[in-house]
C-alpha positions as CSV (number, residue, x, y, z in Angstrom):
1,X,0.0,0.0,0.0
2,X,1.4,3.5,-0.8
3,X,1.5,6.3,1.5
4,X,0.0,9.4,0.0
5,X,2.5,12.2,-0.2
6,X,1.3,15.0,2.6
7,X,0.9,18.3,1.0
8,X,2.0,21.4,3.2
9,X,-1.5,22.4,5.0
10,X,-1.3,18.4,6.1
11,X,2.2,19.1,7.5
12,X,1.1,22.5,8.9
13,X,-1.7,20.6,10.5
14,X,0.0,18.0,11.9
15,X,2.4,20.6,13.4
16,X,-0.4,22.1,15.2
17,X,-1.4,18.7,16.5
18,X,1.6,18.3,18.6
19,X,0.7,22.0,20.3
20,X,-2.8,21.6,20.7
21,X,-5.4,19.0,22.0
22,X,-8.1,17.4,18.9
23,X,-10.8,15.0,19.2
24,X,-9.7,12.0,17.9
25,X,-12.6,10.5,15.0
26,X,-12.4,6.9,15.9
27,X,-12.2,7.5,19.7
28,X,-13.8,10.5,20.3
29,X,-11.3,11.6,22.9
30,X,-9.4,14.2,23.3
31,X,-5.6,13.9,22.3
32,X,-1.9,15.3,21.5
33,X,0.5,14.3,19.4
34,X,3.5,15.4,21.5
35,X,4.6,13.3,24.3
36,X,6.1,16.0,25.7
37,X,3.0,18.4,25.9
38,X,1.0,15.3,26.7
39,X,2.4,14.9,30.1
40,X,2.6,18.7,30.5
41,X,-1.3,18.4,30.1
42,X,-1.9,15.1,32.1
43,X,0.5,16.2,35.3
44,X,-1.8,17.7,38.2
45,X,1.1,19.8,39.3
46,X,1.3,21.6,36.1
47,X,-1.3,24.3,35.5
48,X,-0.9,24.3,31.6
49,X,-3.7,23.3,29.6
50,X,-3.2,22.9,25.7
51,X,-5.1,25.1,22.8
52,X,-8.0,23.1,21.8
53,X,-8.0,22.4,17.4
54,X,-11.3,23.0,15.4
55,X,-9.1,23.5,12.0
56,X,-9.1,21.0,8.8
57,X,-6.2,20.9,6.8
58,X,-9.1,22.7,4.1
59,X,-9.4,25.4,6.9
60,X,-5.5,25.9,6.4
61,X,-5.6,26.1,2.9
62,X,-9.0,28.7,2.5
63,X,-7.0,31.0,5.6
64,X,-4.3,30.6,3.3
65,X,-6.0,31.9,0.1
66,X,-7.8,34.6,1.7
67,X,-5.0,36.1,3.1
68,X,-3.1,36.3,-0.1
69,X,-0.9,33.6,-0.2
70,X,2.0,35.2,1.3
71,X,3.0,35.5,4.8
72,X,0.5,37.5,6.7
73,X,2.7,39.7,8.6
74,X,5.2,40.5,5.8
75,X,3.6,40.0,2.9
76,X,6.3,37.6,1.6
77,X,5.6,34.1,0.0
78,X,6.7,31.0,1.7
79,X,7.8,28.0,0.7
80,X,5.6,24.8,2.5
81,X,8.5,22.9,1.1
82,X,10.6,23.6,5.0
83,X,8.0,21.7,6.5
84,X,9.3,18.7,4.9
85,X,12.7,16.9,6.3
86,X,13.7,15.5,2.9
87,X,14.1,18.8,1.3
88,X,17.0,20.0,0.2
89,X,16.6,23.5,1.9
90,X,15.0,22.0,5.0
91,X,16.4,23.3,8.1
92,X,14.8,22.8,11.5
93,X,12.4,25.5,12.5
94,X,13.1,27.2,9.6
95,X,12.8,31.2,10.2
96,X,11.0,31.3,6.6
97,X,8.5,28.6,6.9
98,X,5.0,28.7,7.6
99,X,3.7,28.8,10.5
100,X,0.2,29.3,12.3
101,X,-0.5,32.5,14.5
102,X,-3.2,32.9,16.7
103,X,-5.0,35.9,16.1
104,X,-6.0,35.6,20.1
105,X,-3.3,34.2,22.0
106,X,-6.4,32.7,24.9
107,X,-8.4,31.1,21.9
108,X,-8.2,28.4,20.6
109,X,-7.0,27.2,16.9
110,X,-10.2,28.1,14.8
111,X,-10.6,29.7,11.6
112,X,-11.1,32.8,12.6
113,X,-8.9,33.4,15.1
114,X,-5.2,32.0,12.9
115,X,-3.5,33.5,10.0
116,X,-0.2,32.0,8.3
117,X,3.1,33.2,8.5
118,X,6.7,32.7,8.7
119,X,8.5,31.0,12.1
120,X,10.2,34.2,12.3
121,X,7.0,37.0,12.6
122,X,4.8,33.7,14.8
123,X,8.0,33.4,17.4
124,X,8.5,37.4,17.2
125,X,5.4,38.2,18.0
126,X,4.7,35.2,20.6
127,X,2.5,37.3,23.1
128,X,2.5,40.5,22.2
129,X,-0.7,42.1,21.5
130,X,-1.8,41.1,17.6
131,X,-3.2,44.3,17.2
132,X,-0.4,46.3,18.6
133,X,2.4,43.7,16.3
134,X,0.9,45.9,12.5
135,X,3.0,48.9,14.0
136,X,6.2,46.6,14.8
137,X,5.8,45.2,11.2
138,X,5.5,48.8,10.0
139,X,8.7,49.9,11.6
140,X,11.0,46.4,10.7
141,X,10.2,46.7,7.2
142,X,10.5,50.2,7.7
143,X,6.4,51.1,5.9
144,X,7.1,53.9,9.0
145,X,10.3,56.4,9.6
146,X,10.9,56.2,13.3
147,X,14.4,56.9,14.6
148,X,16.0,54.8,17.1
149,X,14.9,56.7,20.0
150,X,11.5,56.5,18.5
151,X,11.7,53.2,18.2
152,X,12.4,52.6,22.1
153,X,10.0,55.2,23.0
154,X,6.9,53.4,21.2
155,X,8.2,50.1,22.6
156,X,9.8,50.5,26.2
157,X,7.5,53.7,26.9
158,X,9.5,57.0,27.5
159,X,13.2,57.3,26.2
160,X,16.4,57.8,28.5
161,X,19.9,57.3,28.4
């Protein structure tokens, strides 16, 4: 029996499966794909509960689609080709491979609450406020002038040396 080949959205999906808790079809339990985050879950001493994931790899693709086909935050096009370990450019957590941002860092992985983008903008951003990431977008790929100083100022608050 052949395998079929897994596109990138399958790979991006499966990616999210280790992060995040599913319900299994044919069990209809809850699970993770990631040892590690599955004992982080199970162990009573740890507060940390998973992201739950209500996204089809067809979810993945129309988010992709709708937002271009480029990497949300810079507007750049990425290659789904990183995601897979026989490739000749693949790299480990690749800072130019896609990735899925939530829009809301509480909620969970839905349709409406992920874009796609690179490793690089997803672990730059990490927490920081998605509305508030545009303007540090703006001023890295310099869409706004800002000085240094300014630059310090809008993030740290007011500037001092």
């Amino acid at each position: 029996m052949t395998r079929r080949k897994l596109s990138g959205f399958d790979r991006l999906h499966s990616t999210i499966k280790r992060n995040a808790i599913y319900l299994d079809e044919k069990t209809q339990e809850w699970k993770i794909d990631s040892s590690t985050n599955y004992k982080r879950w199970k162990d009573d001493a740890n507060d940390w509960q998973p992201k739950k994931l209500f996204l089809t790899v067809k979810d993945l693709e129309d988010v992709w689609n709708s937002q271009g086909r480029v990497c949300y935050w810079f507007k750049i096009p990425l290659d789904f080709n990183l995601l897979n370990s026989s490739y000749s450019q693949y790299v480990r957590k690749h800072p130019l491979a896609p990735s899925v941002d939530r829009i809301d860092d509480n909620g969970d992985y839905t349709k409406d609450n992920i874009v796609i983008c690179c490793r690089l903008a997803n672990y730059g951003r990490n927490e920081y406020p998605y509305d508030k990431f545009h303007d540090i977008i703006n001023i890295v790929t310099r869409k706004t002038n800002h000085y240094v100083p300014d630059i310090i100022n809008f993030i740290n608050g007011p500037y001092t040396l």
